[in-house]
C-alpha positions as semicolon CSV with decimal commas, in nm:
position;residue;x (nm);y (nm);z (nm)
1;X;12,558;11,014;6,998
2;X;12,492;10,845;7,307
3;X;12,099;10,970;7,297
4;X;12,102;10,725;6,987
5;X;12,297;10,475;7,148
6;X;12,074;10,424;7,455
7;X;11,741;10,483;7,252
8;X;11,722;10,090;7,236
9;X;11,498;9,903;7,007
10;X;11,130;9,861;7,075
11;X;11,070;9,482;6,817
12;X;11,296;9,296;6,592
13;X;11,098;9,235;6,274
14;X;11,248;8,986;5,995
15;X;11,347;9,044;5,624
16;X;11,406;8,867;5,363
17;X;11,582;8,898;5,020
18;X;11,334;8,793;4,728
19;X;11,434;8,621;4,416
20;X;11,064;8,493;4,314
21;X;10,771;8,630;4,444
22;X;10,564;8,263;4,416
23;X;10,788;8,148;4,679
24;X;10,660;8,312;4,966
25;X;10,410;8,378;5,191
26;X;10,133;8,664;5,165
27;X;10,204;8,879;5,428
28;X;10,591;8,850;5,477
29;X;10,830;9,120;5,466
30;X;11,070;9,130;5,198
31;X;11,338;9,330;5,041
32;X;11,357;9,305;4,605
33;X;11,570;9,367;4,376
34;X;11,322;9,465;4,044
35;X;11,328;9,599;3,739
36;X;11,022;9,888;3,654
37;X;10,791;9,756;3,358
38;X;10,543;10,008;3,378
39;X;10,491;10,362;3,538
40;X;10,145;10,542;3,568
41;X;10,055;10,857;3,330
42;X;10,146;11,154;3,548
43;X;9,893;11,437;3,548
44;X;9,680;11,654;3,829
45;X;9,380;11,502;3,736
46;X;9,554;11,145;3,796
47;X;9,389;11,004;4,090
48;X;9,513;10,728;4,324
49;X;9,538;10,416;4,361
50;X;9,864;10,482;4,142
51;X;10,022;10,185;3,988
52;X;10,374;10,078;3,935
53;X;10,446;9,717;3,758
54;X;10,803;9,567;3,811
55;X;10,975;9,226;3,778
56;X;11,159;9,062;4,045
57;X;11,484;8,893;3,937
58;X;11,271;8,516;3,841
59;X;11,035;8,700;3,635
60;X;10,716;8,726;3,802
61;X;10,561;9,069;3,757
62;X;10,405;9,270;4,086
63;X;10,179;9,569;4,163
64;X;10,324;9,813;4,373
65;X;9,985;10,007;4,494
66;X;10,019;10,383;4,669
67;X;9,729;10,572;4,778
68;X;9,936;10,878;4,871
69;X;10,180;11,081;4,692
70;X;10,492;10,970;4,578
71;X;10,843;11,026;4,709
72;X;11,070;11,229;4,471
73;X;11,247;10,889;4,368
74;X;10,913;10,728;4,269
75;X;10,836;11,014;4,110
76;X;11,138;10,982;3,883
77;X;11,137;10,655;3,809
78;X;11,144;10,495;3,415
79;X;11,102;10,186;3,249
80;X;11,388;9,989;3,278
81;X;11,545;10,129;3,578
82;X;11,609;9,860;3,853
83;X;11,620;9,936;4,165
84;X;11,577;9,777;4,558
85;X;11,208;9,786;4,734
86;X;11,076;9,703;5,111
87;X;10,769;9,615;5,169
88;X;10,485;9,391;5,241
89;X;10,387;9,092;4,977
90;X;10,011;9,051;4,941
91;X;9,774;8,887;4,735
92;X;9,444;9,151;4,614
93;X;9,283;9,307;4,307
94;X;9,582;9,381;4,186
95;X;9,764;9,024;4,210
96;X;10,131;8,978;4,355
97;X;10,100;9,337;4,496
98;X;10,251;9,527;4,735
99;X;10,078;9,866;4,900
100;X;10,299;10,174;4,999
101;X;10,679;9,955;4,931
102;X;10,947;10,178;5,035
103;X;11,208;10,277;4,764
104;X;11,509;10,185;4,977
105;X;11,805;10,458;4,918
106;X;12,082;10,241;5,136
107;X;12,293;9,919;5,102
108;X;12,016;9,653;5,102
109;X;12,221;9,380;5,268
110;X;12,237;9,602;5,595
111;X;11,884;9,507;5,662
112;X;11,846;9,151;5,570
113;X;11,703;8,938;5,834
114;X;11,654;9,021;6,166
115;X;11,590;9,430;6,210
116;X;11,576;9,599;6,516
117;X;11,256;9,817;6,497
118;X;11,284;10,235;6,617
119;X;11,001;10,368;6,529
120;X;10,636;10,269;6,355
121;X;10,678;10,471;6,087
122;X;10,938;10,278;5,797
123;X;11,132;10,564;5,666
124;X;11,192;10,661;6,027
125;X;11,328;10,387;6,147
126;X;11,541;10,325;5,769
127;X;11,682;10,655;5,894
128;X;11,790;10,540;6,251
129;X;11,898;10,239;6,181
130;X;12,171;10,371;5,925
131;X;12,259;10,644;6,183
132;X;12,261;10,396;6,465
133;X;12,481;10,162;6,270
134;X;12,731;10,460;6,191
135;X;12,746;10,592;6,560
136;X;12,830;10,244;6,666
137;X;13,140;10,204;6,364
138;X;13,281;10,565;6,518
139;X;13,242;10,473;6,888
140;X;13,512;10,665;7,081
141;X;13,730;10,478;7,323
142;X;13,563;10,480;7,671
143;X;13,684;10,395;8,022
144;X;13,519;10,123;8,108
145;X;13,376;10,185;8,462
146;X;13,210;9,844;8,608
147;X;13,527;9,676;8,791
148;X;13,623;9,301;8,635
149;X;13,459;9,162;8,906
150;X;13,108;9,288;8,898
151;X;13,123;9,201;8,492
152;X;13,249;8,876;8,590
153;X;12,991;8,835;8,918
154;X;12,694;8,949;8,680
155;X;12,836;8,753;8,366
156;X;12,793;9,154;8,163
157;X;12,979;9,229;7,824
158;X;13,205;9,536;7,781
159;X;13,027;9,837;7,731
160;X;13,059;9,845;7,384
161;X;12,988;9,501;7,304
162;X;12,670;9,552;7,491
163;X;12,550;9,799;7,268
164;X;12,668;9,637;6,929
165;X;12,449;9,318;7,057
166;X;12,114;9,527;7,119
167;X;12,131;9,718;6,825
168;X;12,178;9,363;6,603
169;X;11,880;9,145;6,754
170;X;11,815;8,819;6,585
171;X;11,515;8,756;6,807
172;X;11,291;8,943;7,105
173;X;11,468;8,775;7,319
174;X;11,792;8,941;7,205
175;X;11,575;9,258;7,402
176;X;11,425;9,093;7,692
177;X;11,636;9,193;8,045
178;X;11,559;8,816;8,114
179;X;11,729;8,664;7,879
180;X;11,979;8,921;7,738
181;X;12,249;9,020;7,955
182;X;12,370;9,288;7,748
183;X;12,033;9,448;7,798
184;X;12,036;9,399;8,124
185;X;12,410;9,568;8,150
186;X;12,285;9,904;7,977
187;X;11,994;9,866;8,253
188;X;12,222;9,815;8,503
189;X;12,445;10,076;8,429
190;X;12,178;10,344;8,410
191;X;12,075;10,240;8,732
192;X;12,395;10,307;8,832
193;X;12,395;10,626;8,732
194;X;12,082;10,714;8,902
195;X;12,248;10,604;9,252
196;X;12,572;10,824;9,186
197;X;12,393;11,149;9,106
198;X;12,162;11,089;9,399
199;X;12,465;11,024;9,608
200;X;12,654;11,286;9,466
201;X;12,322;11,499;9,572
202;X;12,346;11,375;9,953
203;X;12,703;11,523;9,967
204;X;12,555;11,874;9,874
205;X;12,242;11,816;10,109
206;X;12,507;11,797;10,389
207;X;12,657;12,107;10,382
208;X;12,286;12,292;10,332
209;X;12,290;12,486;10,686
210;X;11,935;12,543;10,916
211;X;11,885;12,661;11,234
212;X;11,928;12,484;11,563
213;X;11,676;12,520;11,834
214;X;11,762;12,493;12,198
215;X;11,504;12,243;12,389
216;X;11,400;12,509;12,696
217;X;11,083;12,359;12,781
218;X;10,930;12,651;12,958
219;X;10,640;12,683;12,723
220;X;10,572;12,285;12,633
221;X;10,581;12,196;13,002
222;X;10,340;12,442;13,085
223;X;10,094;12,308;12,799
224;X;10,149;11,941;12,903
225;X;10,064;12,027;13,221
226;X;9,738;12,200;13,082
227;X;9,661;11,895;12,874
228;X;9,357;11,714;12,971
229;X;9,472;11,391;12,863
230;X;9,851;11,220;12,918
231;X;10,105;11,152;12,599
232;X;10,089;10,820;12,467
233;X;10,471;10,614;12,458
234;X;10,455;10,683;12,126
235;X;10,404;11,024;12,127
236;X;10,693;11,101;12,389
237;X;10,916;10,854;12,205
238;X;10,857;11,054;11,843
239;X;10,859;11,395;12,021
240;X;11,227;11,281;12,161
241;X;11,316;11,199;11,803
242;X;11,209;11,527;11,663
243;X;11,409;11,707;11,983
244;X;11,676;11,586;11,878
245;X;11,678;11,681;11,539
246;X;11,573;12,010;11,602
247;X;11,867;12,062;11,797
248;X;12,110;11,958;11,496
249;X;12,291;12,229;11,202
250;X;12,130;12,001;10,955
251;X;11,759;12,058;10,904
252;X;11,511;11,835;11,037
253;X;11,286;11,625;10,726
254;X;11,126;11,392;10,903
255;X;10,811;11,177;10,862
256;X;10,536;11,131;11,129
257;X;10,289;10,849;11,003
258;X;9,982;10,749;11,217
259;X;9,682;10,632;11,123
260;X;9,366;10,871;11,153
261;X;9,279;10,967;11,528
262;X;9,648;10,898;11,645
263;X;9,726;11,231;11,802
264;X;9,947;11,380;11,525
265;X;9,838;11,721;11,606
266;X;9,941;11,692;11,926
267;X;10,300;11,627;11,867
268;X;10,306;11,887;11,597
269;X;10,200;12,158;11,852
270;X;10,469;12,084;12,035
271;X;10,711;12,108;11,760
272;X;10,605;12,458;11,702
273;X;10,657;12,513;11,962
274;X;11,020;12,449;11,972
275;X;11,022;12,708;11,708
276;X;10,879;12,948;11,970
277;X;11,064;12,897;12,285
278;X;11,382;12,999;12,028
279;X;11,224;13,315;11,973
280;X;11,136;13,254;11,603
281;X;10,812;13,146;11,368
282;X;10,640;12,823;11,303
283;X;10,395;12,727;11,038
284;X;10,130;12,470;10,986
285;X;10,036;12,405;10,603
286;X;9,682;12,244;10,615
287;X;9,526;12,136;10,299
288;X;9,163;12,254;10,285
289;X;8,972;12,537;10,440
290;X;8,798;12,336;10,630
291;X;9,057;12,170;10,811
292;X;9,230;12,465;10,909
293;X;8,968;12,627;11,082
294;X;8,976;12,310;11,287
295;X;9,339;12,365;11,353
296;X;9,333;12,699;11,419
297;X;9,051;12,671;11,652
298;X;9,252;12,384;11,867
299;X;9,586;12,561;11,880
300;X;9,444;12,887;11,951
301;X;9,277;12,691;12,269
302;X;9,580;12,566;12,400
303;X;9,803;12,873;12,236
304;X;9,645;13,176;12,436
305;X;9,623;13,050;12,787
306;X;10,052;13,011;12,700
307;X;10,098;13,395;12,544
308;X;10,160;13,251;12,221
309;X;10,009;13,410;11,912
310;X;9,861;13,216;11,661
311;X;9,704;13,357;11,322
312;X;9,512;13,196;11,019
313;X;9,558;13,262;10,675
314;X;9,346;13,135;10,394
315;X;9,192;13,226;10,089
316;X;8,876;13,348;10,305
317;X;9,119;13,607;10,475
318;X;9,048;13,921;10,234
319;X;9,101;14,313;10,249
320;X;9,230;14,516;10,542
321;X;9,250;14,144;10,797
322;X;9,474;13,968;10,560
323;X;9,677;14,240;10,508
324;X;9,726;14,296;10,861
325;X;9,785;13,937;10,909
326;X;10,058;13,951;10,678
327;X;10,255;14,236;10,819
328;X;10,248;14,096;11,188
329;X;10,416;13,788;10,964
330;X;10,684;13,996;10,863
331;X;10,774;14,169;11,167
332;X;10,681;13,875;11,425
333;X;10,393;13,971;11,559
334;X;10,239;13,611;11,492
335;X;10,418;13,297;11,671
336;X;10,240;13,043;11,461
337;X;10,041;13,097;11,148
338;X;9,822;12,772;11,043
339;X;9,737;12,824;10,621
340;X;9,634;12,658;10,360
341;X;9,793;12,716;10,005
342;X;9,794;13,085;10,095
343;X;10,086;13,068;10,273
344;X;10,327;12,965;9,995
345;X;10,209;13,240;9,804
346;X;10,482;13,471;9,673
347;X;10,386;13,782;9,912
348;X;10,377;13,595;10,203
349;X;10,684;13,719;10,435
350;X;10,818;13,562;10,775
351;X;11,086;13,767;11,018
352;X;11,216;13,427;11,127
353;X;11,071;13,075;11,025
354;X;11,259;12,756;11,141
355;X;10,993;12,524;11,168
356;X;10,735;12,412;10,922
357;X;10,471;12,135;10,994
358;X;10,314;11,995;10,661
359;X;9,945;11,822;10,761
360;X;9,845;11,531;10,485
361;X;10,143;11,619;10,347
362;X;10,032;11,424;10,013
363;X;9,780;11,685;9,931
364;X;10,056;11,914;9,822
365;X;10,265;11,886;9,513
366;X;10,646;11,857;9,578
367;X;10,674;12,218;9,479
368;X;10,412;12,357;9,628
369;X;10,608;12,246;9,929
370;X;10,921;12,337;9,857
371;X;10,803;12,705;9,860
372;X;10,712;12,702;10,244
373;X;11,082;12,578;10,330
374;X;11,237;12,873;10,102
375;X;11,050;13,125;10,308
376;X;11,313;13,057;10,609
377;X;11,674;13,308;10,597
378;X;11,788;12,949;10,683
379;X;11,645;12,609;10,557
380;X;11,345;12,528;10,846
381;X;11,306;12,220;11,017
382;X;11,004;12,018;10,860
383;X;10,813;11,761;10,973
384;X;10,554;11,563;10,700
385;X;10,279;11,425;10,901
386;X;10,055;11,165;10,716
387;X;9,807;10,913;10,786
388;X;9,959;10,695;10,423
389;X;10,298;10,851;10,272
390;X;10,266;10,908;9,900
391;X;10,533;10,678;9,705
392;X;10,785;10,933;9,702
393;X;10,773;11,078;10,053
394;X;10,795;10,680;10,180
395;X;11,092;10,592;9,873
396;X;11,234;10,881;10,075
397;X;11,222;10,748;10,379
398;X;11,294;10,348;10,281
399;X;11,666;10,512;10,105
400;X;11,737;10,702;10,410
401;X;11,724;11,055;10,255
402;X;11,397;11,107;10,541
403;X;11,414;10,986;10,906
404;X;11,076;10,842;10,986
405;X;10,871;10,824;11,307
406;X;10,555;10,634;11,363
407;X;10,210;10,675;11,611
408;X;10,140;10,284;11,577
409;X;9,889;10,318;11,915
410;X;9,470;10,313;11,783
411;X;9,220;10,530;11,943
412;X;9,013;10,359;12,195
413;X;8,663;10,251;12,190
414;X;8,674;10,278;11,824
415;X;8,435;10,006;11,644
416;X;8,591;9,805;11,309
417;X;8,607;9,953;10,958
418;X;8,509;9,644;10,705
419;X;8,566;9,716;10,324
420;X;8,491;9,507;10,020
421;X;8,499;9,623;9,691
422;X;8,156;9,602;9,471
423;X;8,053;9,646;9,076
424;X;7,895;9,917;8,996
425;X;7,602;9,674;8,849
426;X;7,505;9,612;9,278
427;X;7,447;9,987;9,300
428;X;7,046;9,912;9,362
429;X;7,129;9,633;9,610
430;X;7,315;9,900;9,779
431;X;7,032;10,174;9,825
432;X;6,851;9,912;9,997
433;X;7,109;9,832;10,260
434;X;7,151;10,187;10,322
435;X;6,812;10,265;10,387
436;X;6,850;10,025;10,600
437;X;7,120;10,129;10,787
438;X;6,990;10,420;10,824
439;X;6,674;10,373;10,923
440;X;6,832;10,197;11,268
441;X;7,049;10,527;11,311
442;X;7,362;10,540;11,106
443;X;7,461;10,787;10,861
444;X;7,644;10,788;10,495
445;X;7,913;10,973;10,314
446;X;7,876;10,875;9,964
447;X;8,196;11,036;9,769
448;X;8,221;11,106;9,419
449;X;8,523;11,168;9,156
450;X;8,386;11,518;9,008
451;X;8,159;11,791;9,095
452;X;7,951;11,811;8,739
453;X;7,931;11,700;8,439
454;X;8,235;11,771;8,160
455;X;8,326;11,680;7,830
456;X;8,440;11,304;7,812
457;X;8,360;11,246;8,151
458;X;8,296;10,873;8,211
459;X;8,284;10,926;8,605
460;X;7,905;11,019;8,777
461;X;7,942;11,375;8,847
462;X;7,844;11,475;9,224
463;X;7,553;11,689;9,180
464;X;7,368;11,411;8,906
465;X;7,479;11,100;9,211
466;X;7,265;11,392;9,467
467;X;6,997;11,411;9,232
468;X;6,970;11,021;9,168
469;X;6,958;10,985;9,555
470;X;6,690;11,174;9,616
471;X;6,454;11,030;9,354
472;X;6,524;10,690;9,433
473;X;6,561;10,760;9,843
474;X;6,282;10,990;9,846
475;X;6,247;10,926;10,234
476;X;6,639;10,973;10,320
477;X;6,761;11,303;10,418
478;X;7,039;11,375;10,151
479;X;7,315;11,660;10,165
480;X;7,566;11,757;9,913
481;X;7,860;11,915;9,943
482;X;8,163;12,042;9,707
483;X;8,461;12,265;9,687
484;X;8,307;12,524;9,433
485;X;8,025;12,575;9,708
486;X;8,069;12,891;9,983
487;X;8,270;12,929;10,300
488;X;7,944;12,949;10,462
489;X;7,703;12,729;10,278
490;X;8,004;12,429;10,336
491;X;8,005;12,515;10,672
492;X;7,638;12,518;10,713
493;X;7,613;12,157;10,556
494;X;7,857;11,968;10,718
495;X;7,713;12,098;11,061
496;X;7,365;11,992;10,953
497;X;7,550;11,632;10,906
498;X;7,713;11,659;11,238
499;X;7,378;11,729;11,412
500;X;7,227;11,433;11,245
501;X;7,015;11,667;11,005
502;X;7,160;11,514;10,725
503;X;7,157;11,122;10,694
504;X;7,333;11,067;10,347
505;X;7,592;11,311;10,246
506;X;7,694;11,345;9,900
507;X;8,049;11,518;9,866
508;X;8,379;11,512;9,634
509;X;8,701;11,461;9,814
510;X;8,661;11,802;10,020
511;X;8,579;11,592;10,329
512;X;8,914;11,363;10,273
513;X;9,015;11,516;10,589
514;X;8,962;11,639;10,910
515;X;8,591;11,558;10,904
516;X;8,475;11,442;11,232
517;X;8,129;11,264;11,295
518;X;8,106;10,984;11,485
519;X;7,789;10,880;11,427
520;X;7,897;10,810;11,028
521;X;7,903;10,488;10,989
522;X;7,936;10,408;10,579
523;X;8,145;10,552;10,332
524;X;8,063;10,499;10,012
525;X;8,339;10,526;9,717
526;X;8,212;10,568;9,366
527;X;8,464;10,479;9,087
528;X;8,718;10,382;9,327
529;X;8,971;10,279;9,083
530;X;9,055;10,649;9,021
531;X;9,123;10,762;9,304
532;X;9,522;10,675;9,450
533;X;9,565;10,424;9,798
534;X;9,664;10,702;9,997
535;X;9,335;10,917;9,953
536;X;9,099;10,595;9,952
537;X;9,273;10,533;10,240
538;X;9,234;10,899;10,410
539;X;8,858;10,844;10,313
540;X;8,792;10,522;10,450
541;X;8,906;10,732;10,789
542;X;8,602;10,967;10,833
543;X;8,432;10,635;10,946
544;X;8,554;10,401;11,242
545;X;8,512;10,761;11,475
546;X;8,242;10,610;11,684
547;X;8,163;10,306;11,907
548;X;7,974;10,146;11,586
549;X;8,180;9,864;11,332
550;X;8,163;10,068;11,030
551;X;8,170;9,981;10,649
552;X;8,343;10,166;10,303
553;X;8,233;10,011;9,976
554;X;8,459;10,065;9,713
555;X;8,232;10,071;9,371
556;X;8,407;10,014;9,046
557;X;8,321;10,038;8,698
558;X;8,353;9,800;8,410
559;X;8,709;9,796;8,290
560;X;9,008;9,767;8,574
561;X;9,351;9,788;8,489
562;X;9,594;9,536;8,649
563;X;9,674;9,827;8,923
564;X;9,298;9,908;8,960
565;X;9,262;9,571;9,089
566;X;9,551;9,559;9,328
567;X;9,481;9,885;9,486
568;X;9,143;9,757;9,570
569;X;9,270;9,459;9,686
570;X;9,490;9,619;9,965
571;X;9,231;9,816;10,067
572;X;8,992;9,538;10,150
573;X;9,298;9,302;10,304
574;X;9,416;9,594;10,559
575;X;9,351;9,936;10,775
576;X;9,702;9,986;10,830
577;X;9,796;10,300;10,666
578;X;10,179;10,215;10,655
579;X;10,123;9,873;10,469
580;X;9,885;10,063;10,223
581;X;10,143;10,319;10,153
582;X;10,423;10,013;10,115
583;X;10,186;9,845;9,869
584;X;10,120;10,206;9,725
585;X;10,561;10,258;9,646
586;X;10,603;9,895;9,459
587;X;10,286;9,956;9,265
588;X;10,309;10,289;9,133
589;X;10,688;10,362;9,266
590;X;10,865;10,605;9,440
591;X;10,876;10,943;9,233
592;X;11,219;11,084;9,110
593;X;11,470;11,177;9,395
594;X;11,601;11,372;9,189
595;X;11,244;11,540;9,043
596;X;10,923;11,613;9,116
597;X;10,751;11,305;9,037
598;X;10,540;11,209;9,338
599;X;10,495;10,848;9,205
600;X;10,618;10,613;8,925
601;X;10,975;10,479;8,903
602;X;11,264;10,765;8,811
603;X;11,214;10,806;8,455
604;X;11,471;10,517;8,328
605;X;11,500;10,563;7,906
606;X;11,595;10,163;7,932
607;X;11,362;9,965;8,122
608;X;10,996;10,015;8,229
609;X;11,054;9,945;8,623
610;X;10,683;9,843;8,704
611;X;10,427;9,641;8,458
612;X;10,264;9,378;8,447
613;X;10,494;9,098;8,408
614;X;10,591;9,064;8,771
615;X;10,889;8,815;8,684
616;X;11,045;9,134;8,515
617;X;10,932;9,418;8,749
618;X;11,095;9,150;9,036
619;X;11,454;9,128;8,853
620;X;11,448;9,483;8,746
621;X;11,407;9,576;9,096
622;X;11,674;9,339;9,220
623;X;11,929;9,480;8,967
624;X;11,849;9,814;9,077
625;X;11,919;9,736;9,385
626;X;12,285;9,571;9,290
627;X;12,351;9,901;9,133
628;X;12,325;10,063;9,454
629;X;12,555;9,849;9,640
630;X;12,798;9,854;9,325
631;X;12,773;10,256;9,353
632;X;12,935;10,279;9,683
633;X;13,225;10,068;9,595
634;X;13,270;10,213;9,257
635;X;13,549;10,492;9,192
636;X;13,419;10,835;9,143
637;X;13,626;10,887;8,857
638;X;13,477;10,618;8,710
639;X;13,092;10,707;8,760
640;X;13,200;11,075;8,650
641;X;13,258;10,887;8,292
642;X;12,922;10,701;8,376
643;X;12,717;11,038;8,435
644;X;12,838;11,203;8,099
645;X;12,751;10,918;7,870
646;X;12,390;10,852;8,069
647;X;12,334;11,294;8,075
648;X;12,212;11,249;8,453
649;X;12,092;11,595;8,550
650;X;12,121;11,654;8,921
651;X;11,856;11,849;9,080
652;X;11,909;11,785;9,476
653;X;11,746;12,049;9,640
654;X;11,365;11,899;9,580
655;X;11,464;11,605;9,783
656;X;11,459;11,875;10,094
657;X;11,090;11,922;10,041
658;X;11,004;11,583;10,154
């Protein structure tokens, strides 16, 4: 019943009762009460357009036209019988005429005037009107759960009334949160909702046990001591929030944002090695191959020298060494493995895990995760390091369900990164200037959307941007590069680049991270306005390594949507990846709590939380946040009713994956 109920009306459309078809307008809707004068010669031979003629109640004879087959009441109508029709009137070849009427089947005075509109297709919406409209006459009596004084602070109607007003529109208005505050009560109360399951969720997160680890120090001292560099204040002051969480029952899910270059890995080494000193496992989940080698390779520098064993495990690890690599997992052997998606596979056994350390933590999917963190006999500690939090991990963070740590200190000696956005109509004014940049020295990544050429594909495919380049650069040095290419032939590119054997490199989004060449000065972003602020962002940051100002062009197509053209916007207005990842949440929201959604707003039936009217977005967003303060003050015996009518599922346990 209540699935009806809150299914609310899309458009009000108006009706009107005819008594002689002269006196009104081609094109309006109306409902008649006729009387058939002629019906068409049925046969199978007959062929459309079939032809009905009735008279409306003044006399005046129309056409009703159908080009498809009949419903069984058409089909059994005779001269003489009267009955009620809906449709359109029109003037055409056939006069006063009316194409595809419906033969209405119901009281016709229901639907006189204003009707709420369900569904495009007539019959459809005939059908849920009359079953709206009978839910509503049988409504059971219901506790009413908002307090007198929030429906007297917020001016709402009962419960009820509320939904007898939205399903009887007289105008749009009657449907517009704006202006309707019975709309805006059913939006309000589904909000509230929302807030009780996800508090009802924190209650159960509370009791979820992890391990606590004992701060000893005798294997972090010794590599601090070995460091060749000292810990910025920020890095002590997040590493003394993180100690103290890992000390706690409750398992660590905290946040570390800094921007690219701000010594994340650092502090994550010494979080693992928390995991360590308390005789137990920690991981590193690193998104590409690439980047985990790079990992690997540092740890295992500063690992050995301390006794500590560190392992890698990627796809590349095959036969007899990954299976070996796996058993020393399972019986401790290995003190921290670094992976990519390898490590979440099913097979993949730890003796003890109690930390986990997820790198660009937005390259994963909230599942994908959430399988790591199962792997511990208790629920690990985690820590999601990111240069720009995807909407959910920050919504996590902004409603207190993540604690949150930031690197704000830059790099030093690091020149400015200037981005502007540019049609993809300037793309030969751009050649030019990168000839020309590259003729005093610098050297390009130039990033594309897709690797080749697919059906429907409106983006310019990697390899056919490579093969451009070099017929109009002919003089330029050009690379390309791709996830579909080999372990070894990736490798051997991007150290051509690095050694300033390559000047331009073509590449998809495999270089999004942990690419290092200072000497790149340009990034170049075809079709920017697919890809999301977080990875434009992460993209922008494999330039700005060196002493030079550097530049990214963002290059855009034709057609932007409204959130196209904001997203570009940020990124020319600011570098800071915490305000990109801000902007990121209110454009594209935070993701369902209580889901897997990594962006958009929870999936409300009611309201559509972010378009383009940014009056509405603005109040919707203010009333969800007056549902959250009404939440905690609000009985639970009262939002128990609240939850049952509104069918909130509660799935609490993917809010632990960060």
């Amino acid at each position: 019943m209540f699935d009806v109920l809150l299914s609310l009306p899309k458009d009000v459309h108006y009706k009107v009762m005819l008594m002689d078809a002269r006196s009104v307008s081609p094109g309006t809707d109306v409902i008649a009460h006729v009387t058939v004068a002629s019906v068409p010669q049925w046969s199978r031979s007959a062929r459309p357009p079939i032809q009905f003629i009735v008279q409306d109640e003044a006399g005046q004879r129309i056409t009703l036209v159908f080009f498809k087959p009949l419903s069984k009441i058409g089909k059994t109508l005779k001269i003489g019988s009267k009955i009620f029709i809906m449709g359109k009137i029109q003037k055409g070849q056939f006069g006063t005429q009316m194409i595809h009427p419906i033969f209405l089947q119901m009281d016709p005075s229901q639907i006189i005037g204003a009707n709420p509109i369900y569904s495009s297709h007539v019959t459809q919406n005939l059908y849920i009107i009359k079953m709206v409209r009978r839910f509503l006459k049988n409504l059971p009596d219901i506790s009413e759960w908002l307090s007198s004084d929030v429906l007297k602070a917020y001016r709402f109607p009962s419960f009820k009334d509320a939904l007898e007003q939205v399903h009887h529109p007289k105008s749009r208005d009657d449907l517009n949160p704006l202006r309707s505050k019975a709309v805006s009560r059913l939006i309000f109360d589904e909000f509230l909702s929302y807030h009780a399951s996800v508090l009802k969720s924190e209650v159960i997160d509370d009791t979820i046990e992890g391990c606590p680890l004992i701060l000893t120090d005798h294997l972090r001292s010794k590599l601090l001591n070995s460091l060749p560099f000292s810990l910025t204040d920020d890095q002590v002051s997040v590493l003394r929030d993180i100690d103290h969480d890992l000390g706690q029952k409750k398992p660590m899910l905290r946040l570390l944002q800094g921007d690219v270059g701000s010594g994340k890995t650092i502090v994550a080494l010494f979080t693992l090695l928390r995991a360590v000193e308390n005789e137990s496992q920690g991981a590193l989940l690193v998104p590409t191959d690439i980047v985990s080698r790079q990992h690997f390779k540092n740890l295992k520098l500063y690992c050995e020298p301390l006794g500590i064993r560190v392992a890698l495990l990627t796809a590349q690890e095959k036969g007899k060494e990954r299976q070996q690599i796996l058993q020393n997992l399972k019986d401790g052997s290995i003190d921290i493995i670094v992976g990519t998606h390898a490590l979440i596979q099913e097979h993949v056994e730890f003796q003890k895990l109690t930390v986990v350390v997820i790198d660009e933590q937005h390259r994963f999917g909230v599942k994908q995760r959430l399988l790591l963190t199962q792997k511990g006999h208790a629920m690990p500690h985690v820590l999601s390091m990111t240069a720009t939090p995807i909407p959910r991990t920050l919504y996590l963070a902004h409603s207190s369900h993540m604690d949150m740590s930031q690197i704000l200190n830059k790099p030093k000696g690091r020149g400015e990164i200037k981005t502007t956005a540019s049609s993809m109509d300037q793309i030969d004014q751009l050649k030019n200037s990168l000839i020309s940049q590259i003729q005093s020295g610098r050297q390009v990544y130039w990033v594309c959307a897709a690797i080749e050429e697919s059906k429907n594909n409106v983006l310019t495919p990697a390899m056919e941007r490579y093969d451009d380049l070099k017929t109009t650069m002919p003089d330029i040095r050009i690379g390309l590069l791709h996830g579909q290419m080999k372990g070894a032939d990736k490798d051997d590119v991007m150290t051509k680049f690095q050694e300033g054997h390559i000047d331009l490199l073509v590449s998809t989004t495999v270089i999004e991270v942990g690419v290092d060449v200072a000497n790149a000065s340009i990034m170049v972003i075809e079709n920017a306005n697919r890809f999301g602020l977080a990875q434009l962002h992460q993209l922008r940051g494999r330039v700005g390594r060196g002493e030079h100002d550097s530049f990214c062009v963002l290059l855009y197509g034709k057609e932007l949507s409204f959130i196209a053209k904001k997203r570009l916007k940020i990124l020319c207005s600011t570098n800071n990846g915490f305000e990109i990842a801000d902007m990121d949440l209110k454009l594209r929201g935070g993701g369902l709590l209580l889901g897997t959604e990594q962006s958009g707003v929870p999936k409300f039936r009611l309201c559509q939380m972010i378009n383009d009217d940014e009056d509405l977005t603005s109040y919707l967003e203010d009333l969800f946040d007056r549902a959250f303060r009404v939440c905690q003050t609000t009985p639970a015996s009262h939002l128990k009713v609240l939850e049952k009518v509104f069918n909130t599922k509660d799935t609490h346990f993917y809010k632990r994956s960060g």
